[in-house]
Backbone bond lengths (Angstrom), bond angles and torsions (degrees), N, CA, C in turn:
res aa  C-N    CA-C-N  psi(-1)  N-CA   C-N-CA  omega(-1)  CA-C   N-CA-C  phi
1 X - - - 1.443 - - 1.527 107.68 -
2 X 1.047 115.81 136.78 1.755 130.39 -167.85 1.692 113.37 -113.46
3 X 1.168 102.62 93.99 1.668 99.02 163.21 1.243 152.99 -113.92
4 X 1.296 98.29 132.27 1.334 106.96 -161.64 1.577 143.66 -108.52
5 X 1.342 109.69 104.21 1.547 130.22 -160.17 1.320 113.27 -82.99
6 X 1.792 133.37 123.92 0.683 111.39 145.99 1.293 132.74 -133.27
7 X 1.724 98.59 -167.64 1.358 121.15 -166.46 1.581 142.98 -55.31
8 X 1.279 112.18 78.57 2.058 91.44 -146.93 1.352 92.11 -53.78
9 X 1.580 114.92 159.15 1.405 132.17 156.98 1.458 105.57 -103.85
10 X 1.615 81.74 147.69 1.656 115.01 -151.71 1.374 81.93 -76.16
11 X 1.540 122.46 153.18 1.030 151.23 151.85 1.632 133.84 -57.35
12 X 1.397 106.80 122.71 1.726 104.21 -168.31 1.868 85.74 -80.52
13 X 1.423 90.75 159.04 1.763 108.37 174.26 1.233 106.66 -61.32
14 X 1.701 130.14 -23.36 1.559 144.47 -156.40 1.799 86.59 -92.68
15 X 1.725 135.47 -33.65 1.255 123.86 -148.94 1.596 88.54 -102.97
16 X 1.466 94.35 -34.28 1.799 79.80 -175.78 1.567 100.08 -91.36
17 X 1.515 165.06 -49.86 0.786 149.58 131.14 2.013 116.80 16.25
18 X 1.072 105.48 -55.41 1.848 113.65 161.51 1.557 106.04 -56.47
19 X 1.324 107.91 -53.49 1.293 121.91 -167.40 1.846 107.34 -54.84
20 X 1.252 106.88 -44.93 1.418 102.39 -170.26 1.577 114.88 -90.84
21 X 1.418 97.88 3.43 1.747 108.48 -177.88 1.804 81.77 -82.71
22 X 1.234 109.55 -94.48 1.448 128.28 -147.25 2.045 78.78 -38.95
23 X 0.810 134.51 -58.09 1.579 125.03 -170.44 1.491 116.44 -29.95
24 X 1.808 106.27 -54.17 1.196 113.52 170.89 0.996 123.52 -62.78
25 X 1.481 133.96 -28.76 1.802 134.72 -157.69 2.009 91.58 -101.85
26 X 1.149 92.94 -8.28 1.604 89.39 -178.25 1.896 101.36 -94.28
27 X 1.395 112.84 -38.46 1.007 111.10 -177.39 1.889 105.53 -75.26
28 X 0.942 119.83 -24.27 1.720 112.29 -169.70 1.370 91.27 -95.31
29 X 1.777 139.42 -3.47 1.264 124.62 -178.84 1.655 82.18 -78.12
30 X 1.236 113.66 -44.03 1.710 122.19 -139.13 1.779 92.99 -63.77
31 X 1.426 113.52 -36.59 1.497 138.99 -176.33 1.763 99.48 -47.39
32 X 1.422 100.60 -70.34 1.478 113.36 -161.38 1.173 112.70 -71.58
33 X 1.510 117.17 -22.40 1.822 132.32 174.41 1.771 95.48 -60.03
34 X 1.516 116.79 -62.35 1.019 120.84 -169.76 1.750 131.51 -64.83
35 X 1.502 107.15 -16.47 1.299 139.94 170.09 1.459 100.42 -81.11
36 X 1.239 143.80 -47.99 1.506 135.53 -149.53 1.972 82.26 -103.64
37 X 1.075 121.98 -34.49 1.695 112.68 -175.44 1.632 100.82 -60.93
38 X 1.653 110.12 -55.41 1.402 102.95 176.09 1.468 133.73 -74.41
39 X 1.538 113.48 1.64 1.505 132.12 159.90 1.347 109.56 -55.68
40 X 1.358 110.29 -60.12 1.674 133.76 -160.42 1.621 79.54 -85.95
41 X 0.962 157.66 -106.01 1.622 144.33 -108.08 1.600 80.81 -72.46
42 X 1.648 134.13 -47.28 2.193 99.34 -175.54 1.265 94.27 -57.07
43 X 1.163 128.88 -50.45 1.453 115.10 -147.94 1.794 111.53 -53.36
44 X 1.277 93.46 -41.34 1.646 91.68 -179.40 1.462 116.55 -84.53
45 X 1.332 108.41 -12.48 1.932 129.29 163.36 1.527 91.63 -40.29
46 X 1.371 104.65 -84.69 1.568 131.06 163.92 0.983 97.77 35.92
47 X 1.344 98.22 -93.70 1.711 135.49 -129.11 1.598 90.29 -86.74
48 X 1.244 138.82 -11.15 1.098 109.66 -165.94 1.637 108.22 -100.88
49 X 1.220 144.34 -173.42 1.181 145.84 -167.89 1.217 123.72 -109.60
50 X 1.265 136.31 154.81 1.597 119.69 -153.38 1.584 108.15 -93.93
51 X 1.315 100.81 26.38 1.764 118.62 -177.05 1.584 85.91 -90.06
52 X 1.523 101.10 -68.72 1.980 122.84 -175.45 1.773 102.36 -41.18
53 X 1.256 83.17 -61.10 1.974 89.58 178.41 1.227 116.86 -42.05
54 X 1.207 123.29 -70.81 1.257 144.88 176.46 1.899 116.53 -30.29
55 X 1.443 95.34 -45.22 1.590 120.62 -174.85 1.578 99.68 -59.57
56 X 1.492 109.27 -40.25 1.175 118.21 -159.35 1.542 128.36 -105.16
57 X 1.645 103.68 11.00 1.148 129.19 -178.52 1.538 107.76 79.72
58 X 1.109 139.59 7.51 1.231 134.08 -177.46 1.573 119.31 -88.59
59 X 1.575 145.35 -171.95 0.927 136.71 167.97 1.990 100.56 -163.28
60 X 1.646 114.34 121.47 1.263 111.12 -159.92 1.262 132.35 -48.12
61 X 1.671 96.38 -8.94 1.580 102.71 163.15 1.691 129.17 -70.22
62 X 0.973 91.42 -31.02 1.790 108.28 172.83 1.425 125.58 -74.32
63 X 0.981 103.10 -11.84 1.815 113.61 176.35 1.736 108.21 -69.30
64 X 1.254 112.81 -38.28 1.274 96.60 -178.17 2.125 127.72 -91.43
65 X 1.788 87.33 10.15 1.400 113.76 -171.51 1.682 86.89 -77.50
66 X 1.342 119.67 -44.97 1.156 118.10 -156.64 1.282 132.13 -38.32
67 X 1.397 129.68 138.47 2.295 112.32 -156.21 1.780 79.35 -156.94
């Protein structure tokens, strides 16, 4: 039985240079996804009444703690 390993090829400065772009634009999408989810859940925190809040363990001071 014959096995066969190979060789990674080394990386041009141009592939990893790509490499650390798309990393970043993936990480600041991942950023702003996670910023606009916790925008939208106060906002709809908001609106509800401190009856709703209350139900839900929350208190209207804590809505803007939310991370």
């Amino acid at each position: 039985m014959s096995v066969y390993t190979m060789k990674p090829r080394p990386q041009t400065a141009y592939v990893e240079t790509l490499g650390h772009i798309g990393r970043a634009l993936s990480n600041l999408h991942l950023a702003l996804r996670d910023w606009n989810d916790r925008r939208v859940t106060r906002r709809i925190l908001g609106g509800l009444t401190d009856r709703e809040l209350s139900d839900i363990g929350l208190l209207r001071s804590e809505i803007g703690d939310l991370r």
